[in-house]
C-alpha positions in Angstrom: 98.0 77.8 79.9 97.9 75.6 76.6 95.0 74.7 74.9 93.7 71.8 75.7 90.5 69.1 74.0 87.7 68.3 76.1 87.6 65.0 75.0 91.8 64.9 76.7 90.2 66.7 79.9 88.6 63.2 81.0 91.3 60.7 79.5 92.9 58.9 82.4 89.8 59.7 85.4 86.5 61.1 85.5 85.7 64.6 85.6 83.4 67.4 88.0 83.5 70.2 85.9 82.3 73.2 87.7 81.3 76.5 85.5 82.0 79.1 88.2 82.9 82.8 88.5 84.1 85.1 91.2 81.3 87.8 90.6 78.9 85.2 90.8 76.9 85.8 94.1 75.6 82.2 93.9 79.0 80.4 92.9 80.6 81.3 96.3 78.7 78.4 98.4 80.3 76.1 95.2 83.5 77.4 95.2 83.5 77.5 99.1 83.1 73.9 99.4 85.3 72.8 96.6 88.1 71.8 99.2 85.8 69.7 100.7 84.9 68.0 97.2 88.4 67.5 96.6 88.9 65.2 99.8 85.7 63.4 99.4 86.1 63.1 95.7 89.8 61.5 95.2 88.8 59.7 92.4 87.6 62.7 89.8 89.3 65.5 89.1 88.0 68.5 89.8 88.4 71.3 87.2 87.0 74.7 88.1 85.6 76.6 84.1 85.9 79.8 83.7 85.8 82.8 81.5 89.1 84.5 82.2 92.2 83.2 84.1 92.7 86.6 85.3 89.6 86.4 87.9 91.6 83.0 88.9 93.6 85.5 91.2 90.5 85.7 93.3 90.2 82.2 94.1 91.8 80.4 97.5 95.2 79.3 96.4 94.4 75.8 97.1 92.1 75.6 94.4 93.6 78.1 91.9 95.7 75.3 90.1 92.5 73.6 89.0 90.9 76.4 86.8 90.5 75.7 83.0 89.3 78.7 80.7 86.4 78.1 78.8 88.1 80.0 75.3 84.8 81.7 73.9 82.3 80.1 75.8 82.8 77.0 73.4 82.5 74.4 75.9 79.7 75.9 78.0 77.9 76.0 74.7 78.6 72.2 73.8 77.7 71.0 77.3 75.1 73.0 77.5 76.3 74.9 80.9 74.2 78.5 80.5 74.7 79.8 83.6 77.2 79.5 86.5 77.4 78.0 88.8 76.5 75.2 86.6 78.3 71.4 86.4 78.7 68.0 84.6 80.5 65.2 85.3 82.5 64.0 82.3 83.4 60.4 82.2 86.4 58.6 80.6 84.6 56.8 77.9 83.7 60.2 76.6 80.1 60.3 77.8 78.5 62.6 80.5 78.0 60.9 83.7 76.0 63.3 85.2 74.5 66.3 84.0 74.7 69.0 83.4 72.8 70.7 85.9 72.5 74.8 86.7 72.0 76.7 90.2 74.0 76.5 93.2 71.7 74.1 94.8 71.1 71.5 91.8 74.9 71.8 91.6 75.8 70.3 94.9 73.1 67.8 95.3 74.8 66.5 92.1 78.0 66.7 94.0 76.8 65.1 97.3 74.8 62.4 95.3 78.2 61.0 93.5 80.1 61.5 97.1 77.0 59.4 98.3 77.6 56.9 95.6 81.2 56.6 96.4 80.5 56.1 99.4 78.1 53.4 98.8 80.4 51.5 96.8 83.3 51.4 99.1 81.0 49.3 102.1 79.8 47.4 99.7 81.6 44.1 100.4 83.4 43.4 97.1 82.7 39.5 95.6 
């Protein structure tokens, strides 16, 4: 509800950024397995971008909390997210760390390949 820098968004942790919408046909596998990204994902947040928090009301409950509205389209234009469902993965040094990529698919293969990664890095046997 208050506005809000991009550059502030990613301060503390890393950031999924998910541009999504309720009318999209394609965002529902996205926003359907968001719950799922949360758990495996503990260490980004996970913010949901959308045009209007109004369509928020027709997201789960559970994952309603995480939407951030994208005021004029101004940070789909800077990141370069065209289309939904589209993501990025903002980093806390203010860089991307992945992305940005468009389509439903292309979106969660980026997901699963940094759950992957994660995952890779917690067996490896620290030195």
């Amino acid at each position: 509800g208050r506005p809000m820098m991009l550059a502030s968004l990613a301060a503390q942790r890393a950031v999924l950024l998910l541009s999504v919408s309720v009318t999209c046909g394609s965002c529902a596998a996205v926003l359907d397995r968001v719950p799922d990204y949360i758990d495996r994902l503990p260490a980004l947040d996970i913010v949901l971008l959308m045009s209007d928090r109004g369509l928020a009301a027709g997201l789960p409950e559970q994952i309603r909390d995480r939407v951030a509205v994208d005021v004029a389209q101004s940070t789909s234009t800077a990141l370069q997210l065209r289309y939904v469902p589209s993501a990025v993965i903002l980093g806390v040094d203010g860089l991307l760390a992945g992305g940005p990529v468009q389509g439903a698919d292309e979106v969660m293969e980026l997901v699963e390949d940094v759950i992957a990664q994660f995952d890779e890095a917690e067996l490896t046997p620290r030195q």
